[in-house]
C-alpha positions as CSV (number, residue, x, y, z in Angstrom):
1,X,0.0,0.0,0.0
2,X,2.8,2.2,1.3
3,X,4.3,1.9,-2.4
4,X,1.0,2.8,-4.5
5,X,0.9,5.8,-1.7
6,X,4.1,7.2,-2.9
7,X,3.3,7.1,-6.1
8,X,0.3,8.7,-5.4
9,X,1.7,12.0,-4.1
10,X,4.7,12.2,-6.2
11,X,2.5,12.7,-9.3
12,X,-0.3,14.5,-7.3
13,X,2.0,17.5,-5.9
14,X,3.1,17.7,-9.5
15,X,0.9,20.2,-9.6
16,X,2.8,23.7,-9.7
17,X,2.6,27.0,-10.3
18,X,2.2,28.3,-14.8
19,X,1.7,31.1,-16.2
20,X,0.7,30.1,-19.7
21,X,-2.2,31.4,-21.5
22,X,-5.6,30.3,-20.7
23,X,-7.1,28.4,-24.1
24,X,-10.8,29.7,-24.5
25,X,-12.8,26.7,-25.7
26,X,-9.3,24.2,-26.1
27,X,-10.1,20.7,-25.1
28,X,-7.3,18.8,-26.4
29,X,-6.4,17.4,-23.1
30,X,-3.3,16.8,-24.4
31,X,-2.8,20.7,-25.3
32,X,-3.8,21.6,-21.8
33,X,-0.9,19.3,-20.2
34,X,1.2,20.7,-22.6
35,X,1.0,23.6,-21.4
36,X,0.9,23.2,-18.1
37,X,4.3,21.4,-19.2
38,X,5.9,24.6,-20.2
39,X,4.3,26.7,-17.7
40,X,6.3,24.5,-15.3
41,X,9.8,24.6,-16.8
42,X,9.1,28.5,-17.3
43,X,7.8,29.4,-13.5
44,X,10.0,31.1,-11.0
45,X,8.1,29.3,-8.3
46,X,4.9,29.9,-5.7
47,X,3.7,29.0,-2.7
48,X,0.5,27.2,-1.7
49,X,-1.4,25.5,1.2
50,X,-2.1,22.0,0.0
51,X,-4.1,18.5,1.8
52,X,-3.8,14.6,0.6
53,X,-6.6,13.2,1.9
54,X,-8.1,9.6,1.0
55,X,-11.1,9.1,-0.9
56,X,-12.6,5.4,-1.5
57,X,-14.4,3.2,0.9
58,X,-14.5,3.6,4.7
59,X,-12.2,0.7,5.5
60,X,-9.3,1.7,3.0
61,X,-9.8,5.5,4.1
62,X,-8.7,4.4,7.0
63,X,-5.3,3.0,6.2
64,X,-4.3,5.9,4.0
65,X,-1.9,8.6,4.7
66,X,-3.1,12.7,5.3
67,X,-1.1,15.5,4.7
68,X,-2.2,19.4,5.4
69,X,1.0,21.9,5.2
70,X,2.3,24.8,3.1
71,X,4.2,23.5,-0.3
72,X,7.0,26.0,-1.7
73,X,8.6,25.7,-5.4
74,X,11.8,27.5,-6.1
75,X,15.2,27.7,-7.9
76,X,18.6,27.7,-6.0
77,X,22.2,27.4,-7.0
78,X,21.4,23.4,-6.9
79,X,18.5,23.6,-9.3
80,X,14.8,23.9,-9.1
81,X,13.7,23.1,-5.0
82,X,10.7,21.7,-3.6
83,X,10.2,22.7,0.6
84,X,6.9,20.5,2.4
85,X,6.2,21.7,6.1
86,X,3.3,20.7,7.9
87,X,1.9,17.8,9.5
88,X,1.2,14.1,8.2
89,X,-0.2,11.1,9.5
90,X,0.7,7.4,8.5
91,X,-3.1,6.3,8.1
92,X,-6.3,8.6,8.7
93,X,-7.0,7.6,12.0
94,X,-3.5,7.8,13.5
95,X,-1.3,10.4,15.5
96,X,-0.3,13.6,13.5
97,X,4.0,14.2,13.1
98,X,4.8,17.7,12.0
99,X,7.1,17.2,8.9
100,X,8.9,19.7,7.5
101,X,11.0,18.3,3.1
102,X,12.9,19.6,0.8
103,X,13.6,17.7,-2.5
104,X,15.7,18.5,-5.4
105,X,16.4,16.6,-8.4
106,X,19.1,14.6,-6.4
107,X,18.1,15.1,-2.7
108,X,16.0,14.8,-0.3
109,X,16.6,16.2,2.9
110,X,14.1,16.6,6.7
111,X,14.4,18.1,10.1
112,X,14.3,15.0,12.2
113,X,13.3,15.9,15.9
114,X,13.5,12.7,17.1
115,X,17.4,12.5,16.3
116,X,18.1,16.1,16.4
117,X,19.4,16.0,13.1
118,X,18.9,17.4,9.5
119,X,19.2,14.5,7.5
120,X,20.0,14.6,4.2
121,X,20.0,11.4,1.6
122,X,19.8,10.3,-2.3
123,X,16.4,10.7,-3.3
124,X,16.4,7.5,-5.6
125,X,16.7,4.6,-4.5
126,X,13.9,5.9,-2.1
127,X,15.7,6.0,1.0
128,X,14.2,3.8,4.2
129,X,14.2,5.8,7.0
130,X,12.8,8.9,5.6
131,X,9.7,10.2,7.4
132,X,6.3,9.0,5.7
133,X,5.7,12.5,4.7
134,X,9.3,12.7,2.9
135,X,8.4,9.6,0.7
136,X,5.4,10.5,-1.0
137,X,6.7,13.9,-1.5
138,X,8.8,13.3,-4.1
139,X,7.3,15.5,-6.5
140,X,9.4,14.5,-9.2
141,X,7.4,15.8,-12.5
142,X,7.8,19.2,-10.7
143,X,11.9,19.3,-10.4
144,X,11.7,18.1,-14.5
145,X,12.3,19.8,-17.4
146,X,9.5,18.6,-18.9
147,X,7.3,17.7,-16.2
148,X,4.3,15.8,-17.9
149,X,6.5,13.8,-20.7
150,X,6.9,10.8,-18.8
151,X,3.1,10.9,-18.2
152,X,1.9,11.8,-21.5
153,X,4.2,9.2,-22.9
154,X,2.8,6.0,-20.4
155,X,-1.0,7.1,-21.2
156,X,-3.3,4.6,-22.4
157,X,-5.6,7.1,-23.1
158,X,-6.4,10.9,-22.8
159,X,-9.3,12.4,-22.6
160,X,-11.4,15.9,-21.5
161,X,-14.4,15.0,-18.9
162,X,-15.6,18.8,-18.9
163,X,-15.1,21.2,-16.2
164,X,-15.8,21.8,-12.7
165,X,-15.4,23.6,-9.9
166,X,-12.4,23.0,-7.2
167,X,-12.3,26.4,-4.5
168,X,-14.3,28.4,-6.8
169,X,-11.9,28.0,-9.7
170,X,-13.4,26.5,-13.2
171,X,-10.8,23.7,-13.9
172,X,-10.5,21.8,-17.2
173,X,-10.8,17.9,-15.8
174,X,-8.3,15.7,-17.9
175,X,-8.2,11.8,-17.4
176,X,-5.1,10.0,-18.1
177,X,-5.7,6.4,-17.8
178,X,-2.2,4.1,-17.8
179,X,-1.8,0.6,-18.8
180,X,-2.5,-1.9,-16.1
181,X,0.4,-3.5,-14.5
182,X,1.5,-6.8,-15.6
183,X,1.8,-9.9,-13.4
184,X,5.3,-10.5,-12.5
185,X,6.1,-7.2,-13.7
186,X,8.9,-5.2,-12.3
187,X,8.4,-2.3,-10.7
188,X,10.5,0.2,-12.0
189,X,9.4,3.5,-9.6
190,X,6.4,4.3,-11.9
191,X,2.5,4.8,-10.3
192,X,1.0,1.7,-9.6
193,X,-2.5,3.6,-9.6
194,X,-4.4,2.9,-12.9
195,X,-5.2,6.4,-14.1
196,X,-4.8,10.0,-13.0
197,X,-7.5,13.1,-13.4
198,X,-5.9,16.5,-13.3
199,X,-8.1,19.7,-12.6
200,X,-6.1,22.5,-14.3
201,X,-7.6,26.2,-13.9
202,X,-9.4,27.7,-16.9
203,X,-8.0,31.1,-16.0
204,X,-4.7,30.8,-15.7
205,X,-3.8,26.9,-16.1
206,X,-2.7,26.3,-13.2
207,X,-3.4,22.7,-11.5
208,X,-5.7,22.6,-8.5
209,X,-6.1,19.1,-7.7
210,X,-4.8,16.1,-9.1
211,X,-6.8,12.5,-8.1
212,X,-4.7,9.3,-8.8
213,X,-7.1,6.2,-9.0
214,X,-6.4,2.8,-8.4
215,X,-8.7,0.4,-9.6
216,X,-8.6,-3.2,-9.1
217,X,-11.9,-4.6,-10.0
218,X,-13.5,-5.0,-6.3
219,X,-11.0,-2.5,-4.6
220,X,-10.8,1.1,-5.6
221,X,-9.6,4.1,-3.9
222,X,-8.0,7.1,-4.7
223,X,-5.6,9.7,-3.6
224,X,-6.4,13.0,-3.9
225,X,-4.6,16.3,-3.6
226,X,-5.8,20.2,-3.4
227,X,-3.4,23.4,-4.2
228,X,-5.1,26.4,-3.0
229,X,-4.3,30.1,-2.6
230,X,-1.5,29.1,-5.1
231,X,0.6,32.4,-5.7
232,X,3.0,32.2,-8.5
233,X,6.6,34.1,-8.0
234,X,9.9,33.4,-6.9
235,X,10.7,32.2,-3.7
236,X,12.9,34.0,-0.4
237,X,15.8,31.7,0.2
238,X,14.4,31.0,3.9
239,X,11.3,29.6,2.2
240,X,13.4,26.7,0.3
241,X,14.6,24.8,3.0
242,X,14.3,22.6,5.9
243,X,14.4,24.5,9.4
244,X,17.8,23.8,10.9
245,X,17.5,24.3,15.1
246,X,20.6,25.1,16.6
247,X,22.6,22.3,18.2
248,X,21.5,19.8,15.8
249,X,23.8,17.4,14.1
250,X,24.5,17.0,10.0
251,X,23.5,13.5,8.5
252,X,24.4,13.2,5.5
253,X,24.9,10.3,3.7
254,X,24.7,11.4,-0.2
255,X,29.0,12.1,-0.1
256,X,30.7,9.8,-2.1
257,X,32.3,6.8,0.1
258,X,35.8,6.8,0.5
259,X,38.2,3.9,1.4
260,X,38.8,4.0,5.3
261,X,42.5,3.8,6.4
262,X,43.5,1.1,7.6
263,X,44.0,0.8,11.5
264,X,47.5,0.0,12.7
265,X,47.8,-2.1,15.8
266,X,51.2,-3.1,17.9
267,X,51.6,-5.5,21.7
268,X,49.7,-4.0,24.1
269,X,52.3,-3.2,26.9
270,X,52.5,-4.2,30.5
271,X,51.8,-0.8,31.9
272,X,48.5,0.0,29.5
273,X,47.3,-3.4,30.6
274,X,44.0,-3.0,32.5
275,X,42.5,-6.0,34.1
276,X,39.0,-6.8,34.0
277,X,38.5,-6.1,37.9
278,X,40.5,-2.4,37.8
279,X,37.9,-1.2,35.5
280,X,34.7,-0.7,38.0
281,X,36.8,0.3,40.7
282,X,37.9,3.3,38.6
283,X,35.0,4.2,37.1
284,X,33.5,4.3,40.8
285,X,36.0,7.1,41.1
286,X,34.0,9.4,38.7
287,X,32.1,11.6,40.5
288,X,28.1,11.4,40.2
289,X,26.3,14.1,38.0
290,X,23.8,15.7,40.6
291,X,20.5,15.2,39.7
292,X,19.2,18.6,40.3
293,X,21.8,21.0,39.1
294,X,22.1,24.3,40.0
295,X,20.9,26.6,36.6
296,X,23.8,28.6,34.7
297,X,23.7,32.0,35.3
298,X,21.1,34.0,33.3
299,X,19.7,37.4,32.4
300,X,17.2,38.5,29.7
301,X,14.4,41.2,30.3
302,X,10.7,40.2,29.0
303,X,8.7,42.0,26.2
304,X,7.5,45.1,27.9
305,X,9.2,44.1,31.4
306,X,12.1,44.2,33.9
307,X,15.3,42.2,34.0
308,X,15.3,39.0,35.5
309,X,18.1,37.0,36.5
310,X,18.7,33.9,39.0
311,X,18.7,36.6,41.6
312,X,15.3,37.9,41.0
313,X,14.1,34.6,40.3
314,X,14.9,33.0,44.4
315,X,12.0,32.3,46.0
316,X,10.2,31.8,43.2
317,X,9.2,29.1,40.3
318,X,11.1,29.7,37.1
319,X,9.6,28.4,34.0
320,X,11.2,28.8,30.1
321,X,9.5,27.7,27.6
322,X,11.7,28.1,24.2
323,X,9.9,28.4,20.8
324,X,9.4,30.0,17.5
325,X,6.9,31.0,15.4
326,X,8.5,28.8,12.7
327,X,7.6,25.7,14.8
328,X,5.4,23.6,13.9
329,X,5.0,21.5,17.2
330,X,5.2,24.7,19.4
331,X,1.7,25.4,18.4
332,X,0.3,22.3,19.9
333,X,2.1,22.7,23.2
334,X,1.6,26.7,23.4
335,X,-1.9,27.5,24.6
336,X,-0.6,24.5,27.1
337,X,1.8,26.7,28.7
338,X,-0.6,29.5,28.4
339,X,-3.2,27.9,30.7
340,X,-0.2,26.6,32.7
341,X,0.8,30.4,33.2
342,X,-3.1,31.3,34.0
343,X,-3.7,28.5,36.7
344,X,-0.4,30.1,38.8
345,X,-1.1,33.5,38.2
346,X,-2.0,33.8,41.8
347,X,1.5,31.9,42.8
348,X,4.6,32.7,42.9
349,X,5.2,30.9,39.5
350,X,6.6,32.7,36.3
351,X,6.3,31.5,33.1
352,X,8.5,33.1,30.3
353,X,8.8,32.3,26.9
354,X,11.8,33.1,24.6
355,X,11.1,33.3,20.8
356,X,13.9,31.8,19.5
357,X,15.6,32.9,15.5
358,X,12.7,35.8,15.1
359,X,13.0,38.1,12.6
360,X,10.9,39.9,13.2
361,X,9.6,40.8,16.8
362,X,6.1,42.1,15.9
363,X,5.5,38.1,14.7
364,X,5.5,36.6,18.3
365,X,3.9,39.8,19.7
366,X,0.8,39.1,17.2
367,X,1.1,35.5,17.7
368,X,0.9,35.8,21.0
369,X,-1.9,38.8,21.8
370,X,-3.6,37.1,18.5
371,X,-4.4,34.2,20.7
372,X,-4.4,35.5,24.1
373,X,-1.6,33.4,25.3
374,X,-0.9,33.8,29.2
375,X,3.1,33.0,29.0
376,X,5.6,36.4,29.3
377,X,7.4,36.9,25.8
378,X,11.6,37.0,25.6
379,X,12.6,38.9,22.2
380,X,16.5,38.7,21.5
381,X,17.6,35.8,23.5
382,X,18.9,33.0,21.2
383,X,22.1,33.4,23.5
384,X,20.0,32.1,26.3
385,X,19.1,29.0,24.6
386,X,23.0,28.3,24.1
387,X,22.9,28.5,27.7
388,X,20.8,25.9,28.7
389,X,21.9,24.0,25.7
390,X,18.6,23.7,24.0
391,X,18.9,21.7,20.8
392,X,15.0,21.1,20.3
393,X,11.9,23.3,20.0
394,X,10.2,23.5,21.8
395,X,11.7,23.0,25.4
396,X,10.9,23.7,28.7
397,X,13.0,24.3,31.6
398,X,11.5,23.9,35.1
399,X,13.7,25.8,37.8
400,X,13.6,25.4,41.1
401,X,12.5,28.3,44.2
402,X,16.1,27.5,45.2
403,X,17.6,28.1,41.7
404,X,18.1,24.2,40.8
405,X,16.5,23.0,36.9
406,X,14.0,20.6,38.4
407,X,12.8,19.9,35.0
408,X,14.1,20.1,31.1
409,X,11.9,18.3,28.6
410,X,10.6,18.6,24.5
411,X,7.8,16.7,23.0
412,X,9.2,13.1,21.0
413,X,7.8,10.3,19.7
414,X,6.9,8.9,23.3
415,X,6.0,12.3,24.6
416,X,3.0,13.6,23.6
417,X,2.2,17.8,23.4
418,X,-0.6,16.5,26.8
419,X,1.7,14.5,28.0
420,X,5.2,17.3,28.3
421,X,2.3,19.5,29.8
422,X,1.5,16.9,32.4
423,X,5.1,16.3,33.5
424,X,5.8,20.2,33.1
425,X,2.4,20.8,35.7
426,X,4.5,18.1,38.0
427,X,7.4,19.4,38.5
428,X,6.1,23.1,39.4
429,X,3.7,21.5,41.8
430,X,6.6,19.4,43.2
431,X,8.8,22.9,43.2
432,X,5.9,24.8,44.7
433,X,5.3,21.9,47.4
434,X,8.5,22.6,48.6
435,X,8.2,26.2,49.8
């Protein structure tokens, strides 16, 4: 299934921005994908909001993937540049992951929380460990020359079915059915859906949903995708790629392999001889990392308040929350912290969060005021996250009436947005217990 899903998408989000002329009563379909061909190869780039969402019955709906997020195309020094961000889930009914792609022709490349790494691999031979959002956005008619060749060229048959509506756009509806699959058959990365309609815009030919149909006689289902608030131009560097937190590692494994040296060995002498039984005895000698540690000297002065500093803090519950407007999982865990921050507004619990790599400060001030968020805003303080050696956003930083981090956490895999907020609510409790 995962296979036919990849297939799915990577024609699906095919579906760019192109600026051709509109054909007044034209329906060749082949004419209209031609077009949209060209329009392709010629575009700068655009940004759009687009869903994959499932359509078929209830049973298979259920085991088929969803994806809502913000799709960017663009051109860098490496060639023409897909960016995904947004949030995914394996099948319907399960857990949403934020995601956040970029693919060129030869890449692929995805924030991975989990790891704390920006991970970069080959994008053919699909790699393995890529998110589920990473491999079915390949999008790789959009990063061709000729982006509709290879589909043009597999059809079966073409034809115009009319036009309708998608958004309140009129959209010429093309159906491209393929050959079915032989038994035995290889599989050589092509769609193993049976046909594909595309919904190109009347107005200015651009594609506004794209539904890839598999049919196999008692089973069919297909997946569907919608572009919308499409605007065509060219792209801000910050736009075409991944977001890279500070602290987190490089993996990339697309370098060229080289031979390793070869290790030279010689006798092991007498006096580097260790036995067996010296070992625990001298690592019994290290001392023990305390478990509460004292927290490193720090001093930053709210939005539209007065410095604060472990001085000003004694005596009272710290809390740090770090974030960013660019975060995707920061906006599941911040109105969290914001009824944290209202259910101790009467204790002597403060609850201060630092926007971390803004821009611009008015975007956290709206973000925040926008939504009525309890939590104090930091402006300026990346240096404070180097402090307490955040490498993932968010965090949260519990410290102690007597100056000691009773608490540092981030949402994972096993740590759900409810469930940080529950062990965050714990340890001030705990703190506050012991005044």
């Amino acid at each position: 299934m995962m296979r036919v899903h990849t297939a799915v998408l990577a024609a699906l989000l095919a579906t760019p921005a192109l600026t051709c002329p509109a054909f007044a009563e034209d329906t060749d379909p082949r004419a209209v994908l031609e077009a949209c061909d060209e329009a392709v190869r010629e575009a700068e780039g655009f940004a759009a909001r687009f869903r994959l969402i499932g359509e078929g019955s209830e049973m298979i709906r259920s085991t088929m993937p969803s994806i809502d997020g913000r799709l960017y195309f663009g051109r860098t020094d490496d060639g023409r540049v897909l960016h995904a961000v947004g949030e995914a889930k394996d099948r319907a009914d399960g857990e949403a992951r934020p995601f956040d792609v970029v693919r060129t022709t030869e890449k692929l490349t995805w924030t991975d929380h989990d790891r704390e790494a920006i991970a970069t691999r080959r994008a053919t031979p699909e790699p393995r460990d890529a998110p589920t959002a990473a491999r079915l956005l390949h999008m790789v008619s959009l990063l061709k020359d000729n982006p509709f060749a290879d589909l043009l060229e597999r059809a079966e048959s073409i034809e115009h079915e009319g036009v309708r509506d998608v958004g309140g756009v009129a959209c010429d509806v093309i159906m491209v059915r393929l050959p079915a699959q032989q038994p035995g058959q290889a599989r050589t990365g092509q769609a193993g859906h049976t046909a594909e309609r595309w919904f190109i815009a009347q107005s200015d030919r651009l594609p506004r949903r794209l539904e890839q149909v598999t049919d196999a006689g008692m089973i069919r289902f297909s997946l569907v995708t919608e572009l919308t608030g499409l605007q065509p131009g060219a792209q801000p560097a910050e736009r075409l790629d991944v977001s890279r937190p500070e602290g987190y590692s490089v993996d990339d494994r697309t370098a060229a392999r080289t031979e390793q040296p070869r290790t030279v060995t010689r006798p092991v002498t007498d006096a580097e001889r260790v036995t067996e039984e010296q070992r625990p005895a001298e690592r019994a000698t290290a001392p023990a990392r305390p478990q509460n540690p004292n927290a490193p000297s720090f001093s930053f002065t709210p939005d539209r308040g007065s410095e604060v500093t472990n001085a000003t803090q004694q005596g009272r519950v710290t809390v740090l929350y770090f974030w960013g407007t660019w975060c995707i999982p920061c906006r599941a865990v911040s109105p969290k912290i914001s009824e944290l921050a209202a259910r101790h507004a009467d204790a002597p619990v403060d609850v201060f969060a630092p926007a971390i790599r803004e821009r611009d400060p008015d975007a956290p001030r709206a973000y925040l005021s926008d939504n009525e968020y309890q939590h104090r805003l930091v402006l300026g303080v990346d240096s404070l996250a180097r402090t307490f050696s955040v490498r993932v956003y968010p965090t949260i930083v519990v410290i102690d009436t007597e100056g000691r981090i009773a608490y540092t956490g981030h949402p994972s895999g096993d740590r759900s947005p409810e469930q940080l907020a529950r062990e965050v609510g714990q340890a001030v409790e705990k703190a506050l217990g012991a005044l």
